[in-house]
N, C-alpha and C positions, 0 to 999 in steps of 0.2 A: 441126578448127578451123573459128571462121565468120570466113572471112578472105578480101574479093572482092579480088581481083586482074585488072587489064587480063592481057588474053589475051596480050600481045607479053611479058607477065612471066610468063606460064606457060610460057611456047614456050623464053624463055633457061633456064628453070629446068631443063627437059625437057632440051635439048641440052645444058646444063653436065653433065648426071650419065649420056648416051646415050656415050659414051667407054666407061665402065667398065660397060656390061654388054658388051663386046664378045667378052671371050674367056672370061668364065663359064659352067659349064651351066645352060641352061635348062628348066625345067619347064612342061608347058603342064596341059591340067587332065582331068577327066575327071568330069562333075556326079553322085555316085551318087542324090541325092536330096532333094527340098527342102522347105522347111518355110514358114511363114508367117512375117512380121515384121513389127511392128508401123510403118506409116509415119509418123508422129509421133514416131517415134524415132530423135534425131540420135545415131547411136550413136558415142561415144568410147570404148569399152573395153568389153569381152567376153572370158569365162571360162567353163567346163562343168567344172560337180564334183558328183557323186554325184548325177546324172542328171539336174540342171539348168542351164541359163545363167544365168549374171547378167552384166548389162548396166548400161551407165553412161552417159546420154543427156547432149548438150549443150546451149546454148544457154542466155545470161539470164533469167532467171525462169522458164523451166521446165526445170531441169537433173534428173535423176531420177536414182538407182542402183532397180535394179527385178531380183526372181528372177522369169525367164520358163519358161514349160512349153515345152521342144522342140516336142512335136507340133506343139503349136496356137496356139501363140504368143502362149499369156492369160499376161498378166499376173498370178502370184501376191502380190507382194508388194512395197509400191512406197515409198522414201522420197524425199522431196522435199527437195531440196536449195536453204537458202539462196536466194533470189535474187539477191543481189548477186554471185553465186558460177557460174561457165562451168563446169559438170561436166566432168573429163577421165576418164583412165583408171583402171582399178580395178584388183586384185588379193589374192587372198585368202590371209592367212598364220595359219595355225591357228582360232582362234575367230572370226576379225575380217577384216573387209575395207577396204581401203584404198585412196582413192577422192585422184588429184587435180585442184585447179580449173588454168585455163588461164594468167591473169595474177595471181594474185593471190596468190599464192607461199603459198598454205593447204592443205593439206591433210585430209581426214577420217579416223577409223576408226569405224568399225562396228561393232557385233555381228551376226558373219553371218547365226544364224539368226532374228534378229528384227528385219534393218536399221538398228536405235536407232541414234544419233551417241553414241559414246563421249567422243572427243575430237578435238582438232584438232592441227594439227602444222604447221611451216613448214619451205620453202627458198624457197632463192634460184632466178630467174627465171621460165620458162613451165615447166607441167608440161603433158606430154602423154599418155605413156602406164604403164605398168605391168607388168611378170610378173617371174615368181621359178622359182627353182631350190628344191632339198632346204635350201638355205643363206644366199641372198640373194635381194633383190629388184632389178631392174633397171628403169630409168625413162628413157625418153627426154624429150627437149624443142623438138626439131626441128631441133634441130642433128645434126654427123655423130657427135657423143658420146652414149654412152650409159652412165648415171649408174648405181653399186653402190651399195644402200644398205644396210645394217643392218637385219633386218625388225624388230628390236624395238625398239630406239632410233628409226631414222628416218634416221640420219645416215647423209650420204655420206661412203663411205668409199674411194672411187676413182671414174676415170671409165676405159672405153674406147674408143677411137678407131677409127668402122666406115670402112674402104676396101673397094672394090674394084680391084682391079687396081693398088694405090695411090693412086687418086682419092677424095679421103672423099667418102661419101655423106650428103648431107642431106635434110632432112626426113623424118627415120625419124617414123615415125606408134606408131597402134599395135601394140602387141607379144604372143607369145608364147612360153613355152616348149616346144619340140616336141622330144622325144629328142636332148637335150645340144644341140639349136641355138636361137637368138633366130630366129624367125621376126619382120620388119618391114612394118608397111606404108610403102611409098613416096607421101609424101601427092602425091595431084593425077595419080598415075601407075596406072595398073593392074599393076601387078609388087609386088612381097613378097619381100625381101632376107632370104635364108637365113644368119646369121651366126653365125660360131664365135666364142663368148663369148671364148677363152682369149684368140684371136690379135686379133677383131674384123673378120678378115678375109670377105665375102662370099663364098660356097661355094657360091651355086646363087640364080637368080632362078625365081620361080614367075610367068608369065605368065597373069594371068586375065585379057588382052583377050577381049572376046564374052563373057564372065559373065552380065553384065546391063546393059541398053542405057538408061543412067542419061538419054540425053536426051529421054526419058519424064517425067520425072520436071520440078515446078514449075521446082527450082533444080537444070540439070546440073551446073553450074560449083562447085556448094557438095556437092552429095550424091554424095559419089565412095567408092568403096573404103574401105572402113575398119572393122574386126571381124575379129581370129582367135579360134577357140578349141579348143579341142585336147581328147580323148575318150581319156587315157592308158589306161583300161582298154581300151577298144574303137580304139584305134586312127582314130579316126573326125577331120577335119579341118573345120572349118568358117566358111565365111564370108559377110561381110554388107557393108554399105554404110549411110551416112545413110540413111534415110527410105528406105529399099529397102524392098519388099512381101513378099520372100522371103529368106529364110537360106540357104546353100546347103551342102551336105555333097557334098566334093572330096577325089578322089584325085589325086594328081600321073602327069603324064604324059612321060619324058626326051624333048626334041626337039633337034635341030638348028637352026642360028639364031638368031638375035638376035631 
């Protein structure tokens, strides 16, 4: 999201939701190796299938869904989305990919392998992010719910309610599906909520403090954490940020502590 906030409301945001990581396990990381990324890319949503990413950039007038080469971080194939339209997250269900905007309760589908806009589609409020299971697709919108929809129709058909410890957590970012859990990002936070779909409940936080040292970067306050994508065959995890320079391919590491 491009959403500036005084720092005294990031700080209450932060200690509303520092309760509930207290007595989860945590995960710290371990970088196996990194890739390039493109920095012009406000990245809202990311995905690895049959040995590429797609990625789903933000921002007014220039929101993009784009297939990127791992390696090298070229840009294969780019559709331009709308301008009146804040690109959010994608995710891909059979032939098509499905992409939504931020406020404007629209959504796209795709033809995956040639980008085209099919059609469009609506809900109600913010969408933020996107991933699916063998069955459904799950969406959040920054709230601590997170929305089941129908992958063919569109329509919500439940929602679940993510706690930790019983504290709901908000501003789940973007998502993905990692071996039967919702991996989250926690907007504005360096951590990524492991959540078990059935219950909703958080089972493990991934700590990527020291990843990448964003206040490098033009806008720290805006280009934070944000990108999973998951390598089912290989096993491989991967993650990125706004306008980061590099992608990073992560293993998880159990630690002690908060």
């Amino acid at each position: 999201m491009s959403r500036w906030f005084h720092r005294s409301l990031v700080l209450i945001l932060l200690a509303s939701v520092a309760p509930a990581w207290a007595a989860i396990p945590v995960y710290g990381f371990k970088v196996v190796h990194t890739y390039p990324h493109d920095t012009a890319a406000y990245t809202e949503g990311l995905f690895f299938k049959d040995g590429q990413l797609y990625e789903s950039t933000g921002q007014l007038g220039i929101s993009t869904v784009r297939k990127v080469d791992l390696e090298s971080g070229e840009v294969l194939q780019r559709q331009r989305v709308p301008k009146q339209y804040f690109g959010e997250g994608i995710v891909d269900w059979k032939d098509r990919m499905i992409q939504l905007t931020w406020q404007s309760q629209t959504g796209f589908v795709y033809d995956l392998a040639s980008l085209t806009p099919k059609k469009t589609f609506s809900y109600p409020g913010e969408g933020w992010a996107l991933t699916r299971d063998d069955h459904q697709l799950y969406m959040s919108d920054g709230s601590a719910e997170l929305r089941v929809l129908d992958p063919e129709t569109l329509a919500e058909i439940r929602r679940i309610k993510v706690t930790a410890d019983g504290v709901p957590v908000t501003n789940l970012n973007e998502l993905e599906w990692v071996d039967g859990e919702i991996y989250a990002n926690v907007w504005l936070t360096s951590r990524i909520a492991r959540i078990n779909p059935t219950s909703g409940h958080v089972v493990g936080w991934i700590d990527l403090t020291g990843l990448f040292d964003n206040s490098q970067l033009p806008n720290p306050v805006d280009d934070v954490l944000n990108g999973i994508a998951w390598d089912a065959a290989h096993k491989r995890l991967f993650v990125t940020g706004k306008c980061w320079p590099q992608l990073f391919e992560v293993t998880l590491v159990p630690r002690t502590g908060k």
